[in-house]
C-alpha positions as CSV (number, residue, x, y, z in Angstrom):
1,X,33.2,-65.4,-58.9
2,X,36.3,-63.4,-57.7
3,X,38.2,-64.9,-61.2
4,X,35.1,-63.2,-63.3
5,X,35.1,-60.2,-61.1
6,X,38.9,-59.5,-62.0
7,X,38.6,-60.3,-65.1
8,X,35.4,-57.9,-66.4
9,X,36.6,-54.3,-67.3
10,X,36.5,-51.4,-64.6
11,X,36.6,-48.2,-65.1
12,X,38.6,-46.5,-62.7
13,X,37.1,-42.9,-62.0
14,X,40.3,-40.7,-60.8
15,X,37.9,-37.7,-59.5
16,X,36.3,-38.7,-56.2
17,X,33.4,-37.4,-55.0
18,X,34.8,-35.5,-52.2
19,X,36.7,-33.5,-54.8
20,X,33.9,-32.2,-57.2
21,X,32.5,-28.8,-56.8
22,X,29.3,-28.0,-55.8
23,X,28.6,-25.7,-58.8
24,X,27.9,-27.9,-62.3
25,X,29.5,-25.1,-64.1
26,X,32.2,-24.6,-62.3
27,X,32.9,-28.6,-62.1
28,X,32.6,-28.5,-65.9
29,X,35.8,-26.3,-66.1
30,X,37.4,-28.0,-63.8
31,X,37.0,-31.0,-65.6
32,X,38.1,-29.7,-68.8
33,X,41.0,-27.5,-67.2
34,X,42.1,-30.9,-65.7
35,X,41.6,-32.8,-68.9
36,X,44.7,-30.2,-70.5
37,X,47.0,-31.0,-67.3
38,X,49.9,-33.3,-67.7
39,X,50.3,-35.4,-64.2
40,X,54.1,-35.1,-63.5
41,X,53.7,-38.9,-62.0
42,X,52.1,-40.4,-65.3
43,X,53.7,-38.6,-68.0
44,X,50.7,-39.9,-70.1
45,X,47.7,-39.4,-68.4
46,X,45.7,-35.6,-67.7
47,X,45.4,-35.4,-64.3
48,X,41.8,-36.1,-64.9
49,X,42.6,-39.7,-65.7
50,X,45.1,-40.3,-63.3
51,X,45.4,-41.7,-60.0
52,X,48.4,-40.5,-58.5
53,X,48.8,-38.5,-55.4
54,X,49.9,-35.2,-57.1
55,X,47.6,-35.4,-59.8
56,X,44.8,-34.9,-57.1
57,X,46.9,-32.2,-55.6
58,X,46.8,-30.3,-58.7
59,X,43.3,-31.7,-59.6
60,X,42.3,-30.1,-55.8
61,X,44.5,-27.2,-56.2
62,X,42.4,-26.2,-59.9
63,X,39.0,-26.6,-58.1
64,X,40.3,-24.3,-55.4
65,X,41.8,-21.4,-58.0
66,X,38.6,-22.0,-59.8
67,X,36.5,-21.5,-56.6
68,X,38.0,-18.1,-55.8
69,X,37.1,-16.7,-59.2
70,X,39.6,-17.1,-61.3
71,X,39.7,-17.4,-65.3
72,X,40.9,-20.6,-66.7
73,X,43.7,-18.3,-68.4
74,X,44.8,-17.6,-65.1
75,X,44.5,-20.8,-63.3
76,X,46.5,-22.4,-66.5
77,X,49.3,-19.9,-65.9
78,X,49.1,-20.3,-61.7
79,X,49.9,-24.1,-62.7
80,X,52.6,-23.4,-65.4
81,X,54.6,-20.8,-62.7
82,X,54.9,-23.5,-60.3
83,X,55.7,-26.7,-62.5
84,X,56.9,-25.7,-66.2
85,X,55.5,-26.0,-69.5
86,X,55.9,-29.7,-69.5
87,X,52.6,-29.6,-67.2
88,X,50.6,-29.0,-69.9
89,X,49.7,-31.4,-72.4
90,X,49.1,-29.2,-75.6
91,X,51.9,-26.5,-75.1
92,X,51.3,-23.3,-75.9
93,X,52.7,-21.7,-79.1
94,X,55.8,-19.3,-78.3
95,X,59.3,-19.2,-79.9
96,X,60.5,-22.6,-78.2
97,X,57.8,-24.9,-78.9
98,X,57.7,-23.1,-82.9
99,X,61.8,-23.9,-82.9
100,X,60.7,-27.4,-81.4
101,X,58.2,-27.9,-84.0
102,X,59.7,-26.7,-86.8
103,X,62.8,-28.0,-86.6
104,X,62.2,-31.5,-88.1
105,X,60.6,-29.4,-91.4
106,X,63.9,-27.1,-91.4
107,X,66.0,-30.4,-90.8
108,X,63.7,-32.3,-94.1
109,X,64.6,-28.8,-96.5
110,X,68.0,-28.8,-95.7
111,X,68.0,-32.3,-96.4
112,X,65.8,-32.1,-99.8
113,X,67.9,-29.0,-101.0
114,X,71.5,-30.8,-99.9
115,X,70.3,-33.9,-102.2
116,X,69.2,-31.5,-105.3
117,X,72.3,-29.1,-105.1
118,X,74.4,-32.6,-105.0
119,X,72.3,-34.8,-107.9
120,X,72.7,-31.6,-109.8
121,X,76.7,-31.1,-109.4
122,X,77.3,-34.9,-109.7
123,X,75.4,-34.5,-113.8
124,X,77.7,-31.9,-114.4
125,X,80.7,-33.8,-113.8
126,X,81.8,-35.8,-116.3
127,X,81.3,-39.8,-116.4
128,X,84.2,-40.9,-118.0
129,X,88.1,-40.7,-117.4
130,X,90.6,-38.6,-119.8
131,X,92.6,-40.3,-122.6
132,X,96.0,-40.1,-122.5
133,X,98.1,-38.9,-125.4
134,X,98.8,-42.7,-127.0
135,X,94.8,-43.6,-126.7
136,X,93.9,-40.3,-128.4
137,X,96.1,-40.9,-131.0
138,X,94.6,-44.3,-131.6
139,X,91.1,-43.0,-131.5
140,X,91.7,-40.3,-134.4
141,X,93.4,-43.0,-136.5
142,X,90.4,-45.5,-135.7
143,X,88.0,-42.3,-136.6
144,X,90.2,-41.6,-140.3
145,X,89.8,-45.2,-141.1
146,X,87.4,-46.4,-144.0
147,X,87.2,-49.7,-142.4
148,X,84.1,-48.1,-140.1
């Protein structure tokens, strides 16, 4: 019994009870406020999914910033003062996440025009090597023959 009981999927519910609000509604934004937090413990996980001891901190500390009346705006920007951008898991778009972003398309064009402007120099240039003064002489003789 105890081998099948470890063996059969649980879900592990990181809200408790004790930590739900009262209020449907608000809970609702709470959940989804919570679901867009990155736990600093997890790196992977919302702070809705996760287990660890700060993630119900910050899970606690959204209900609490949501109970006094405050806008999700707000309570997203309460949490992003105290623990960086890195907090949330889709950042916001400003001129360091668009140089972030963007950076790996700048970095392919450079690339794709480097590889153009180079293929396109290298067919100018010519394939073959100069003759000298004895081997052109030879070629205009070979040329005047009747023999061709």
């Amino acid at each position: 019994m105890v081998i099948l009981a470890t063996l059969l999927p649980i879900s592990a519910l990181a809200v408790n009870p004790d930590e739900m609000l009262p209020d449907p509604a608000k809970e609702s934004r709470a959940r989804t406020l919570s679901a867009e937090l990155r736990c600093m413990v997890c790196q992977n996980q919302s702070i809705d999914d996760s287990n660890a001891e700060l993630a119900r901190d910050l899970r606690l500390l959204v209900r609490d910033r949501i109970k006094h009346g405050e806008s999700d705006e707000q309570v997203l920007n309460y949490i992003v003062s105290r623990y960086g951008e890195f907090v949330l898991l889709r950042p916001r778009f400003s001129v360091r996440t668009m140089t972030l972003w963007g950076s790996p398309l700048v970095l392919i064009l450079a690339g794709g025009l480097s590889l153009l402007v180079f293929s396109r120099r290298s067919a100018r240039r010519p394939t073959g090597t100069f003759l000298n003064s004895e081997e052109e002489t030879r070629l205009q003789k070979l040329l005047k023959s009747p023999h061709l």
